[in-house]
C-alpha positions as CSV (number, residue, x, y, z in Angstrom):
1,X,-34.7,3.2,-6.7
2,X,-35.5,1.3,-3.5
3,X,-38.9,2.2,-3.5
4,X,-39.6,1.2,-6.8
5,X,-38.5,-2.2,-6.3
6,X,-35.8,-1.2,-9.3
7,X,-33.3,-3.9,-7.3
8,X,-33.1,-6.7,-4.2
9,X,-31.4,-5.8,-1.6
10,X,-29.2,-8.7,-2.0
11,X,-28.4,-7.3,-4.6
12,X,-27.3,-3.7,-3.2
13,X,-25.5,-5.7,-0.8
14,X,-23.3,-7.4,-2.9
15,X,-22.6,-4.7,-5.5
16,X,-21.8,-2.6,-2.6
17,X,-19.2,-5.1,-1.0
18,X,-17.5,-6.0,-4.0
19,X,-17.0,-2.3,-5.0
20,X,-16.0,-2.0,-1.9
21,X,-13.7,-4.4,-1.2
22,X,-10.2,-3.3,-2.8
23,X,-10.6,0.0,-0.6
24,X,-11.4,-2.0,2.4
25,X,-8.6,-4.3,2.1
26,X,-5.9,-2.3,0.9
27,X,-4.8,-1.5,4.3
28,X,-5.4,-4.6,5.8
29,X,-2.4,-6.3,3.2
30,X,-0.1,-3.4,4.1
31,X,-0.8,-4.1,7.9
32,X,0.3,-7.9,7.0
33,X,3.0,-6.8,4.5
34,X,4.9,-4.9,7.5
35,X,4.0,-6.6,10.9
36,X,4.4,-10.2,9.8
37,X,7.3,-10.0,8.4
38,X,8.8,-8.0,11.4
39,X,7.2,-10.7,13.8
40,X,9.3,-12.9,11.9
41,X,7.5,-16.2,13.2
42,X,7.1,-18.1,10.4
43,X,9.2,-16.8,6.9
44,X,7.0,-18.9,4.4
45,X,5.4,-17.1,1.7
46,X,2.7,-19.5,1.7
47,X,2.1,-19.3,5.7
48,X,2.0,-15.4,5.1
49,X,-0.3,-15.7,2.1
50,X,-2.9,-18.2,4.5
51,X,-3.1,-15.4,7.3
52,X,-3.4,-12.3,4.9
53,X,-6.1,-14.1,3.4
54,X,-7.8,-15.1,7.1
55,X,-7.4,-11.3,8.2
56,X,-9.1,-9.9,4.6
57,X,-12.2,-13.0,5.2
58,X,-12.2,-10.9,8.7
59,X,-12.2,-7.5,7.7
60,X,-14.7,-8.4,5.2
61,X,-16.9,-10.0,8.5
62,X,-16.6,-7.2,10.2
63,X,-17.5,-4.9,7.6
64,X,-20.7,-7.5,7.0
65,X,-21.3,-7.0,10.6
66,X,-21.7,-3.2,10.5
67,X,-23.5,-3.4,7.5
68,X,-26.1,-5.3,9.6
69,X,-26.2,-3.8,12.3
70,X,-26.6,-0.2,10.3
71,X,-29.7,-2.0,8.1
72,X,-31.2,-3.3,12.0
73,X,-30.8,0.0,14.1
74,X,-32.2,3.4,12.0
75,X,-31.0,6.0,14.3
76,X,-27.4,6.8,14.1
77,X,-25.9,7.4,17.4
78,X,-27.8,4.8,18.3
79,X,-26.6,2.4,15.6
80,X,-22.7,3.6,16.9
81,X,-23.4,2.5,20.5
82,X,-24.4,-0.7,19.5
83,X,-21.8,-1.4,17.2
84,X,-19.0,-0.4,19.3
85,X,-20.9,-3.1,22.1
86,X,-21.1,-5.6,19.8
87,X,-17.4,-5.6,18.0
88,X,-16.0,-5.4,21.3
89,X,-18.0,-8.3,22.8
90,X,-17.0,-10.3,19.5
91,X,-13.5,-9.2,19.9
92,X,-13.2,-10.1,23.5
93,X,-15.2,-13.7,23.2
94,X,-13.0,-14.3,19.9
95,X,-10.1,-15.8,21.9
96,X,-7.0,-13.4,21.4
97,X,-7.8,-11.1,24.4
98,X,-9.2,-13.5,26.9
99,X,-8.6,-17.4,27.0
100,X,-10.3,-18.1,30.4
101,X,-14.0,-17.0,30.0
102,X,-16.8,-17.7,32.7
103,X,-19.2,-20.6,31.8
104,X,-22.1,-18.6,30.7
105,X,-20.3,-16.7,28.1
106,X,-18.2,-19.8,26.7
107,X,-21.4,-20.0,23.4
108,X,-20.5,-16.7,22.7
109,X,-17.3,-17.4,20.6
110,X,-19.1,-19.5,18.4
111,X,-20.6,-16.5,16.9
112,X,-17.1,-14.5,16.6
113,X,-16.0,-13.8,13.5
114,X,-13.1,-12.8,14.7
115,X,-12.4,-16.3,16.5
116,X,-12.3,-18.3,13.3
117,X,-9.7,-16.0,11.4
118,X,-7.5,-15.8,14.7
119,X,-7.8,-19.6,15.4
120,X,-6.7,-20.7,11.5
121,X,-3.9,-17.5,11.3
122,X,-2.8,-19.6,15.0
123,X,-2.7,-22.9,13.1
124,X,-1.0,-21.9,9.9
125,X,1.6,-19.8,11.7
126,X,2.4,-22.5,14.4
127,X,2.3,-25.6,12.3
128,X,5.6,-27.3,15.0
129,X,6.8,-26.3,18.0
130,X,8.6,-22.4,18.8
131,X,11.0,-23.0,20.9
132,X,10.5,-20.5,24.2
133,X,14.1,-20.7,25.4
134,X,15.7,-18.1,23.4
135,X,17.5,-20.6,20.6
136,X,15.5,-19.9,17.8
């Protein structure tokens, strides 16, 4: 079908995510449906709606990602190792693991994902101040 030129590959793309994408996401909402409500940091439905949606806009980067990297690198194993290296270089430069990063690598969270979902779940959830002390 490819070879004949029977569809874009824009097109295979998004027919592919969007099939795709109640599979892929279903365990992403039960993740939030249990941890943010035990975290119990902010009890506003609409807060917990904001950051389910930021974590599914994530989950569907990442997928994105590997999708990209899979079309860019044709061997396998190959294709593995640089995935792995990539997703953990976007996960470490996206802010959640590492706040203090060394000049040269500061551009590098600009092309996180991973940073923009984290950084608007952060705002959402901590809209006023938590109070540190213990009080509530």
């Amino acid at each position: 079908e490819r070879a004949s030129g029977s569809y874009h590959l824009s097109a295979y793309f998004m027919a592919k995510t969007i099939s795709e994408a109640p599979t892929r996401l279903l365990l992403p909402i039960f993740y939030m449906c249990i941890s943010y409500w035990l975290a119990s940091i902010n009890n506003r439905f609409s807060i917990f709606l904001g950051t389910t949606f930021c974590t599914m806009l994530s989950v569907l980067a990442g997928e994105s990602l590997g999708l990209l990297i899979g079309a860019g690198v044709m061997d396998l194993d190959k294709a593995m190792t640089v995935m792995v290296v990539v997703s953990l270089m976007l996960l470490l430069v996206g802010g959640f693991f590492v706040d203090n990063m060394p000049a040269f690598m500061k551009w590098m969270k600009y092309l996180s994902p991973f940073k923009y979902s984290f950084d608007a779940s952060q705002q959402m959830v901590f809209d006023s101040d938590v109070p540190c002390d213990g009080s509530g």
